[in-house]
Each structure stands twice: as structure tokens, then as C-alpha cells.
KOLGU-4560 file (N, C-alpha, C; in nm, 3 decimals, padded with zeros to 5 digits):
<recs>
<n_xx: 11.468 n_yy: 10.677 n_zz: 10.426 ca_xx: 11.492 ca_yy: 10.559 ca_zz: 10.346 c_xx: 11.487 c_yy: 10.595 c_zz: 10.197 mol: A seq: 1 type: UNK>
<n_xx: 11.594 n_yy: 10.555 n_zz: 10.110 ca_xx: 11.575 ca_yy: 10.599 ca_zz: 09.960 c_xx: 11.513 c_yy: 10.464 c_zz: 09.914 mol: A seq: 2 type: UNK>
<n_xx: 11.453 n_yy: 10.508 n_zz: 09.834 ca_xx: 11.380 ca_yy: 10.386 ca_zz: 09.752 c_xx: 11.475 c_yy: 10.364 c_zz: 09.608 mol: A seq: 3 type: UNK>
<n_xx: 11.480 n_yy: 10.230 n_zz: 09.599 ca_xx: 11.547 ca_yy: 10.180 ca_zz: 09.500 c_xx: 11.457 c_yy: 10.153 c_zz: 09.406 mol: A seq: 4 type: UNK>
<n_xx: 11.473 n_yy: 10.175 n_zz: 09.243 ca_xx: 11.431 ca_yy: 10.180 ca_zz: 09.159 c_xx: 11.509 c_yy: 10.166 c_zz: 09.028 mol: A seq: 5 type: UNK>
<n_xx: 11.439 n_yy: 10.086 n_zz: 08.930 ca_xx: 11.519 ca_yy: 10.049 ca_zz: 08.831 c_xx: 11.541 c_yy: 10.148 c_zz: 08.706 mol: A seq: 6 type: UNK>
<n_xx: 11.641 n_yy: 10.100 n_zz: 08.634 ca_xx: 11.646 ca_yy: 10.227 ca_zz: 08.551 c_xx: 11.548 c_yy: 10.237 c_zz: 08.419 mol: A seq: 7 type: UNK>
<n_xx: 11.521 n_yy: 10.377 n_zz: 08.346 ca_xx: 11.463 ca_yy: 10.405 ca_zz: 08.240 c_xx: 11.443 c_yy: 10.304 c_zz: 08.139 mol: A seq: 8 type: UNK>
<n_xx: 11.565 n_yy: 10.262 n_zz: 08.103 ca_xx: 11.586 ca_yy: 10.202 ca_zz: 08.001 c_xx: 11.535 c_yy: 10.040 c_zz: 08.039 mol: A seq: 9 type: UNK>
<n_xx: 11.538 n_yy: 10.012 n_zz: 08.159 ca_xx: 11.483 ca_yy: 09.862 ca_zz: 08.178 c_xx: 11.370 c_yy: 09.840 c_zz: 08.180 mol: A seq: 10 type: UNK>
<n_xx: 11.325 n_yy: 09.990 n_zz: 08.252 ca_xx: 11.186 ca_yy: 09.957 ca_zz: 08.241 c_xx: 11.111 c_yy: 09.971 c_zz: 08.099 mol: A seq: 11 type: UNK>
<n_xx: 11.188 n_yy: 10.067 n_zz: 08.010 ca_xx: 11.114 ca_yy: 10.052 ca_zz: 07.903 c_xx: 11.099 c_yy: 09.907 c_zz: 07.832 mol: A seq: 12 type: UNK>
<n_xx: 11.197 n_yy: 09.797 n_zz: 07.859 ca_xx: 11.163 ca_yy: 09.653 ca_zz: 07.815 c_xx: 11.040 c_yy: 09.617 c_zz: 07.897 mol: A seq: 13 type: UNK>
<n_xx: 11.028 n_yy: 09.608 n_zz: 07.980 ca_xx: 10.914 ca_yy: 09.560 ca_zz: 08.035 c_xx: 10.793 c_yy: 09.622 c_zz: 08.015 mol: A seq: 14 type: UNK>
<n_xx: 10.794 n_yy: 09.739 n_zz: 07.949 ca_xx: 10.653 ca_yy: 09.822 ca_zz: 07.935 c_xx: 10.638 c_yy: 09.745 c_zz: 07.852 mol: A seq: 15 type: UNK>
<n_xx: 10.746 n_yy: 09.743 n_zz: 07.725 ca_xx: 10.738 ca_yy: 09.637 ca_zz: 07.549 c_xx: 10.674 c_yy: 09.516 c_zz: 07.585 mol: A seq: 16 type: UNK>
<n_xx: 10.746 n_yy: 09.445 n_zz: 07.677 ca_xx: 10.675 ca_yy: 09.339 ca_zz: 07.702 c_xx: 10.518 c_yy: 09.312 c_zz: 07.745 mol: A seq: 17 type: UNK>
<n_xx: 10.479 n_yy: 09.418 n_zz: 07.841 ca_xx: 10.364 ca_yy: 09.416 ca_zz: 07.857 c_xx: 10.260 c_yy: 09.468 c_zz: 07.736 mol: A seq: 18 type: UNK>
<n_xx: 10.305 n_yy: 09.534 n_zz: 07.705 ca_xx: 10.203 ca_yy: 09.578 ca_zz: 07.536 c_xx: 10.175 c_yy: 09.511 c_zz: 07.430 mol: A seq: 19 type: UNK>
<n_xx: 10.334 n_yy: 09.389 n_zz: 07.447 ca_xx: 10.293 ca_yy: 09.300 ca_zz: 07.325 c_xx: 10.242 c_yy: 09.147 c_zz: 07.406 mol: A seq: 20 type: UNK>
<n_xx: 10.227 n_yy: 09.178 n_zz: 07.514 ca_xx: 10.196 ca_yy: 09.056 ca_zz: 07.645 c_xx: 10.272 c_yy: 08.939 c_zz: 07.604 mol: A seq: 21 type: UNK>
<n_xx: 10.437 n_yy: 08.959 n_zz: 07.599 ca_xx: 10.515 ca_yy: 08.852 ca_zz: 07.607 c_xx: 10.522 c_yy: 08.760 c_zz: 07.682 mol: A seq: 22 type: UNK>
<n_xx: 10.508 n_yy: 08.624 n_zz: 07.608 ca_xx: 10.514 ca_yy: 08.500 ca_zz: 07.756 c_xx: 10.705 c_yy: 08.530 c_zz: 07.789 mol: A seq: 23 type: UNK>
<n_xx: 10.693 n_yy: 08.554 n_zz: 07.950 ca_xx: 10.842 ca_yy: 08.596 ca_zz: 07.986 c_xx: 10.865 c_yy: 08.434 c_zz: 08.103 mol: A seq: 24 type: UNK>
<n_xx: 10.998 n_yy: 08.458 n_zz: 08.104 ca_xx: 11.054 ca_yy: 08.339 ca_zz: 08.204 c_xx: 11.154 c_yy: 08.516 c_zz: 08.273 mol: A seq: 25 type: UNK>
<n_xx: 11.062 n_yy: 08.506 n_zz: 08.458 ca_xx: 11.131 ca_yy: 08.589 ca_zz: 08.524 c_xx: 11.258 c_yy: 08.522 c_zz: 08.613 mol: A seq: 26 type: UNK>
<n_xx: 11.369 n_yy: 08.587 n_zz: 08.650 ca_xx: 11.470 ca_yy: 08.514 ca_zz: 08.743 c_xx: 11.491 c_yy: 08.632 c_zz: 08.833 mol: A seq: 27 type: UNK>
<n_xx: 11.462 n_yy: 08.600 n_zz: 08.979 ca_xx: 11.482 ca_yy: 08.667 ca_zz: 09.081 c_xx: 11.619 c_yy: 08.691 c_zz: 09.099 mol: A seq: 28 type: UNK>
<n_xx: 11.674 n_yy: 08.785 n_zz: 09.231 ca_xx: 11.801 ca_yy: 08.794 ca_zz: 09.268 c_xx: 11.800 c_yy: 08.700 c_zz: 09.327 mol: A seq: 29 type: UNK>
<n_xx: 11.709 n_yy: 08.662 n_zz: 09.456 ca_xx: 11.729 ca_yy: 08.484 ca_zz: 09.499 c_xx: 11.705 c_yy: 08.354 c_zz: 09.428 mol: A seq: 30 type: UNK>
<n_xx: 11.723 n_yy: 08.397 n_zz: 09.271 ca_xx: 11.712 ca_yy: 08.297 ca_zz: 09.248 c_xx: 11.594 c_yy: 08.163 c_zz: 09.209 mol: A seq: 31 type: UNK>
<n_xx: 11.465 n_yy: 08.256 n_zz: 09.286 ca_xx: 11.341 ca_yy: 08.212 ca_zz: 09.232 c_xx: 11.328 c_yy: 08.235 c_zz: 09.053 mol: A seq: 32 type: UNK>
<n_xx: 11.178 n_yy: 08.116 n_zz: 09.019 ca_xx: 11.168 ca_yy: 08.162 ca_zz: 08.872 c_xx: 11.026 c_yy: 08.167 c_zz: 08.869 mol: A seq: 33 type: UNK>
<n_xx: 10.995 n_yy: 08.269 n_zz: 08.795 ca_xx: 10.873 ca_yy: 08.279 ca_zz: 08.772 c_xx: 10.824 c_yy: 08.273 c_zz: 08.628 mol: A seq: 34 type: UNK>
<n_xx: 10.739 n_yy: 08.223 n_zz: 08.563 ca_xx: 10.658 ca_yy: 08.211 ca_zz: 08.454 c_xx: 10.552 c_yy: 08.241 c_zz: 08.396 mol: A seq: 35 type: UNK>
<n_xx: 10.533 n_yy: 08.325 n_zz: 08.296 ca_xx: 10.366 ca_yy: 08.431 ca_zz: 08.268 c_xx: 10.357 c_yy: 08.530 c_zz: 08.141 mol: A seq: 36 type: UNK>
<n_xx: 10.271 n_yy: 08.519 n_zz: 08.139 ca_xx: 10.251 ca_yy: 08.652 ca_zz: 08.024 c_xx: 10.280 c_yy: 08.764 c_zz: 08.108 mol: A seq: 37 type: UNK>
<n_xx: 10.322 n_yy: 08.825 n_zz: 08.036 ca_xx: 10.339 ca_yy: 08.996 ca_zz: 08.124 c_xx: 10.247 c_yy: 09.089 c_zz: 08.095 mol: A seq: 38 type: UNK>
<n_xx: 10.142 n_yy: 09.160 n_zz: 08.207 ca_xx: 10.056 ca_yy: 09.218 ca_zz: 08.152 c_xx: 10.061 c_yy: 09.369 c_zz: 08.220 mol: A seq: 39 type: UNK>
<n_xx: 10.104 n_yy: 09.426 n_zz: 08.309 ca_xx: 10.121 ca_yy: 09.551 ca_zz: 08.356 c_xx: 10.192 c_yy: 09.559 c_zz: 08.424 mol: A seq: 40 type: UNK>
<n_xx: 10.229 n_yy: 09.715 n_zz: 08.458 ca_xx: 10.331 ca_yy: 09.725 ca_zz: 08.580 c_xx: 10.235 c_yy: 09.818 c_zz: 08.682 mol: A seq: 41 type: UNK>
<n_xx: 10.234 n_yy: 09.785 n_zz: 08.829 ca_xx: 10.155 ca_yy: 09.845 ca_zz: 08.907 c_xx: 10.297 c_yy: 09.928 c_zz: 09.008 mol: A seq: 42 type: UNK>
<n_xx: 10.235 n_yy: 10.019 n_zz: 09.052 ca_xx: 10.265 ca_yy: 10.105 ca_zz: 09.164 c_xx: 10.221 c_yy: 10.134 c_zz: 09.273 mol: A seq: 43 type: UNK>
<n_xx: 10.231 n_yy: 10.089 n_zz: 09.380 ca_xx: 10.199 ca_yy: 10.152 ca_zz: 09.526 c_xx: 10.175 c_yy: 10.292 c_zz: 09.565 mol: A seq: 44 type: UNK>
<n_xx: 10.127 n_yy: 10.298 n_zz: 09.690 ca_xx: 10.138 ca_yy: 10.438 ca_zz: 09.770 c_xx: 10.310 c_yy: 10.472 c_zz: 09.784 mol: A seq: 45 type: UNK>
<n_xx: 10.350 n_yy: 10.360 n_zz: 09.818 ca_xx: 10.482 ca_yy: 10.336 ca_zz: 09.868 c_xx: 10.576 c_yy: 10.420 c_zz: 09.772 mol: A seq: 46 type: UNK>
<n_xx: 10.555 n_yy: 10.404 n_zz: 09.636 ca_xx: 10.594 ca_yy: 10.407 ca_zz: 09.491 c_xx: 10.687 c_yy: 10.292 c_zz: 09.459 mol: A seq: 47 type: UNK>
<n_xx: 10.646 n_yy: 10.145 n_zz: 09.499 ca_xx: 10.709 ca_yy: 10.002 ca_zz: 09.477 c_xx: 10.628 c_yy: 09.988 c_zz: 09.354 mol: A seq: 48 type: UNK>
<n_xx: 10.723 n_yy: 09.943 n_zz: 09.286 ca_xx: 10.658 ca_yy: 09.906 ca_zz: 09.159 c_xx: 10.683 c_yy: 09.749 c_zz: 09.103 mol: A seq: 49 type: UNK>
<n_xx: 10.565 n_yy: 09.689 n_zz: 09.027 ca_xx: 10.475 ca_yy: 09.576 ca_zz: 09.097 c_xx: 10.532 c_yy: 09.528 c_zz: 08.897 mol: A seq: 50 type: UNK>
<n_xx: 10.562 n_yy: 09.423 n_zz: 08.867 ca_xx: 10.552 ca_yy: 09.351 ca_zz: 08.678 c_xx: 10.421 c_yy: 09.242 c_zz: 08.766 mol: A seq: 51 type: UNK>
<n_xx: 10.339 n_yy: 09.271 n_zz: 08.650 ca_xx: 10.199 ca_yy: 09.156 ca_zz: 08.692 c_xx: 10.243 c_yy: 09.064 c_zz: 08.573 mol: A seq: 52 type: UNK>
<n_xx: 10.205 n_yy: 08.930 n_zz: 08.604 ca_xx: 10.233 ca_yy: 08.835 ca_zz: 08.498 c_xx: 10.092 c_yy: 08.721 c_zz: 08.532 mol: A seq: 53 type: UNK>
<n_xx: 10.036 n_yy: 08.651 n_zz: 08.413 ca_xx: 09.959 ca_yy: 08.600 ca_zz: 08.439 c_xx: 10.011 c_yy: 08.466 c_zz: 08.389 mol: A seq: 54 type: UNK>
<n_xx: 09.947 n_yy: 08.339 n_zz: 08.472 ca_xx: 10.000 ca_yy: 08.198 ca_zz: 08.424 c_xx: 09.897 c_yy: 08.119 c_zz: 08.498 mol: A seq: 55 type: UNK>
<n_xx: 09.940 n_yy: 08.000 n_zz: 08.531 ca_xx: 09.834 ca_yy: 07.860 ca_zz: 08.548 c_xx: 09.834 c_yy: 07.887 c_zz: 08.714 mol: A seq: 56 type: UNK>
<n_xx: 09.865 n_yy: 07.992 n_zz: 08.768 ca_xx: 09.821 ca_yy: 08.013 ca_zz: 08.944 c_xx: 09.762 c_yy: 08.154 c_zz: 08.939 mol: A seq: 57 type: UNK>
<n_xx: 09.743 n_yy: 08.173 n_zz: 08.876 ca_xx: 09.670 ca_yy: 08.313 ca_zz: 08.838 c_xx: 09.757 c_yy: 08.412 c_zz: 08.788 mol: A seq: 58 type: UNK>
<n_xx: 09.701 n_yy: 08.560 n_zz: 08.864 ca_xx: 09.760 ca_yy: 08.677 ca_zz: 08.861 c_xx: 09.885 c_yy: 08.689 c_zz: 08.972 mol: A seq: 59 type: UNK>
<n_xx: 10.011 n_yy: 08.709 n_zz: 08.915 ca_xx: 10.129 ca_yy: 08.725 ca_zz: 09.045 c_xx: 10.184 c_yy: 08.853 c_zz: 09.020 mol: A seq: 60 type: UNK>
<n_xx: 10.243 n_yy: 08.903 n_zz: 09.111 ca_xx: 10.346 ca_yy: 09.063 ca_zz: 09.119 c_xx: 10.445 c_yy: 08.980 c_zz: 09.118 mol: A seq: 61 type: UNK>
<n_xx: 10.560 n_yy: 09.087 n_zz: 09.064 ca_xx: 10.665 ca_yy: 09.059 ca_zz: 09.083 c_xx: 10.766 c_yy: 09.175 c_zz: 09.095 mol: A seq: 62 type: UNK>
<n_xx: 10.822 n_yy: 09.253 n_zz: 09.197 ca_xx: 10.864 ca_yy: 09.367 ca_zz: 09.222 c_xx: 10.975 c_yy: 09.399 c_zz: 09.149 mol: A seq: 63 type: UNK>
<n_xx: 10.978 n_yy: 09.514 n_zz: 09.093 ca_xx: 11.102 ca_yy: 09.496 ca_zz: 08.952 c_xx: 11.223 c_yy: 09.526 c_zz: 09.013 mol: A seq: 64 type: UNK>
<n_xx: 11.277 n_yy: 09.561 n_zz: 09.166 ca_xx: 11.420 ca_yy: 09.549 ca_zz: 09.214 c_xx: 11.412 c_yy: 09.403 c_zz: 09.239 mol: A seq: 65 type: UNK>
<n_xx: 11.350 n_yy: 09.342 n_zz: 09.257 ca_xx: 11.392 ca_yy: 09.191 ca_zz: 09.293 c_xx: 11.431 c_yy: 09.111 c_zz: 09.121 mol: A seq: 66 type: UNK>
<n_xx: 11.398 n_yy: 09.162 n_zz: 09.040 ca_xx: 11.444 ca_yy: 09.106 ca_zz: 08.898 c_xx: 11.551 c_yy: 09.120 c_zz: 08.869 mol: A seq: 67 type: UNK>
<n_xx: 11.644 n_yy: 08.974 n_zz: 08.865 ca_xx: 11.757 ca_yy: 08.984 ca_zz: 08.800 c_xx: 11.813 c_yy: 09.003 c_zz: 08.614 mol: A seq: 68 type: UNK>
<n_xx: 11.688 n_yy: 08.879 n_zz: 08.586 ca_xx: 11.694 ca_yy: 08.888 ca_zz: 08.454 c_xx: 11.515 c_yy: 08.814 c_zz: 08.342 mol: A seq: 69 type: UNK>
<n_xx: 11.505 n_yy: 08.916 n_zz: 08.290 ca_xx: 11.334 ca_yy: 08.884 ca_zz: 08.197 c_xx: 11.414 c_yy: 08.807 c_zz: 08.066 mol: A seq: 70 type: UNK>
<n_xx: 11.385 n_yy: 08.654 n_zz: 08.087 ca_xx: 11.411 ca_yy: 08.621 ca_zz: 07.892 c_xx: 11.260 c_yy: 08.612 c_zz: 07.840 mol: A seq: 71 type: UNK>
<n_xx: 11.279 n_yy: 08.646 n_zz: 07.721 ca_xx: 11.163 ca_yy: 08.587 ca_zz: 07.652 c_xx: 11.143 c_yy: 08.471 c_zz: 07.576 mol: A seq: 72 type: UNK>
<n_xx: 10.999 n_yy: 08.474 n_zz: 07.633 ca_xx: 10.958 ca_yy: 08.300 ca_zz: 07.507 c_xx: 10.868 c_yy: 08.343 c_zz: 07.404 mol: A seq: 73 type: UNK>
<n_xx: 10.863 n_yy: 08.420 n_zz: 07.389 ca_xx: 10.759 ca_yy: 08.465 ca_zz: 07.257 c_xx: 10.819 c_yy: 08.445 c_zz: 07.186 mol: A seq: 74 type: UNK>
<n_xx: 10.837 n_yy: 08.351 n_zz: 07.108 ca_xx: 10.914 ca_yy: 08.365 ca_zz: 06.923 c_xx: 10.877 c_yy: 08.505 c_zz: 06.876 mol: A seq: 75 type: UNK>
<n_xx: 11.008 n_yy: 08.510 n_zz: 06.800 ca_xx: 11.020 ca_yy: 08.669 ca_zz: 06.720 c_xx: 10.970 c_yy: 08.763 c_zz: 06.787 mol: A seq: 76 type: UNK>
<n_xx: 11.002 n_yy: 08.791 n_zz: 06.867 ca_xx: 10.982 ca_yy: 08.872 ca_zz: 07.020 c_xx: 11.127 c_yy: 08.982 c_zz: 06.951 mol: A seq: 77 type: UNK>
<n_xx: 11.094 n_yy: 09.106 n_zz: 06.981 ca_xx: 11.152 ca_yy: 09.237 ca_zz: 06.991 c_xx: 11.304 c_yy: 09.214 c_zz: 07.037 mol: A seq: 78 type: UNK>
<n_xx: 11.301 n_yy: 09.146 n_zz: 07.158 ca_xx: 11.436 ca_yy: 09.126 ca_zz: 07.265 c_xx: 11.428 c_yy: 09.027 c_zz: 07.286 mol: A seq: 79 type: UNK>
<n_xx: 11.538 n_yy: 08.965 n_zz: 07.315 ca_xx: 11.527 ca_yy: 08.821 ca_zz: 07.386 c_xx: 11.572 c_yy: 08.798 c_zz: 07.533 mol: A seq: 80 type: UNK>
<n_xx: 11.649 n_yy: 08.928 n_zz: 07.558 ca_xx: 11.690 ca_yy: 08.905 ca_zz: 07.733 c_xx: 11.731 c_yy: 09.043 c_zz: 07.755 mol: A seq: 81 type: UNK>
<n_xx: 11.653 n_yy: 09.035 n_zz: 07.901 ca_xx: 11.755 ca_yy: 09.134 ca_zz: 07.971 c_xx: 11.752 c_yy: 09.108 c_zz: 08.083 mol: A seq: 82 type: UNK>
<n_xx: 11.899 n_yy: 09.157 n_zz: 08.124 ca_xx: 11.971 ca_yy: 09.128 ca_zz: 08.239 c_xx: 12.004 c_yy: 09.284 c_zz: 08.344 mol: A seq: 83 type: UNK>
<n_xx: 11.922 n_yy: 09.291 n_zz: 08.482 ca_xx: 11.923 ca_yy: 09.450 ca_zz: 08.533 c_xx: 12.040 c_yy: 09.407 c_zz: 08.678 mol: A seq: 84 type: UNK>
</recs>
């Protein structure tokens, strides 16, 4: 089984985001939305890799092949969207 994984360059937005703990609005490939500060990216045994975001239900994962697109709500935020 090859493992799918996102590219360099996307992930380096999301590291940004987590360092400057941007409040992000996430959009799944299905279409779910998720809402949170962004605070790390975790990794498995597996090597699945995990965007943690924190909001008003706690701590959530959110697996970065399932991300379609991170906007940001941080005013004067670095980036304002990206789309993987």
C-alpha cells in the first residue's frame, strides 16, 4: 500500500499556521467543515499525519490528505488560503 501524502510546500502553510496558531476554517474533501486554532501536526506509527486544531469541542485531528482547502481568519495573517 503507498501512503499518500501531501506536498512540501503545503505542508509548509500549515506548519506557519501552527507557529503563529492561526484561527483556520478547515474544508474536507467530503465536504465537512471544521473550525480551530491550529496548533500542531502529529504523526503516527502508520506515518498518517494528524493538523490538531483546538476550538469549543476541544482538541480535534484532522488528517492532512482529507484537506481540501485551510482559509484563514486571523486578520493580517501571512496567507489567506490554500487550496491542496
Amino acid at each position: 500500500m503507498t501512503q499518500q501524502i501531501i506536498d512540501c510546500e503545503l505542508h509548509d502553510y500549515i506548519e506557519v499556521a501552527c507557529m503563529y496558531g492561526y484561527q483556520v476554517r478547515l474544508i474536507l474533501r467530503d465536504e465537512q467543515i471544521f473550525e480551530g486554532k491550529a496548533k500542531d501536526i502529529a504523526t503516527t506509527a502508520e506515518k498518517r499525519e494528524f493538523l490538531i486544531i483546538d476550538n469549543e469541542q476541544g482538541s480535534q485531528q484532522v488528517e492532512l490528505i482529507q484537506l481540501k482547502k485551510i482559509q484563514i481568519l486571523t486578520p493580517n495573517a501571512q496567507f489567506k488560503e490554500v487550496v491542496f
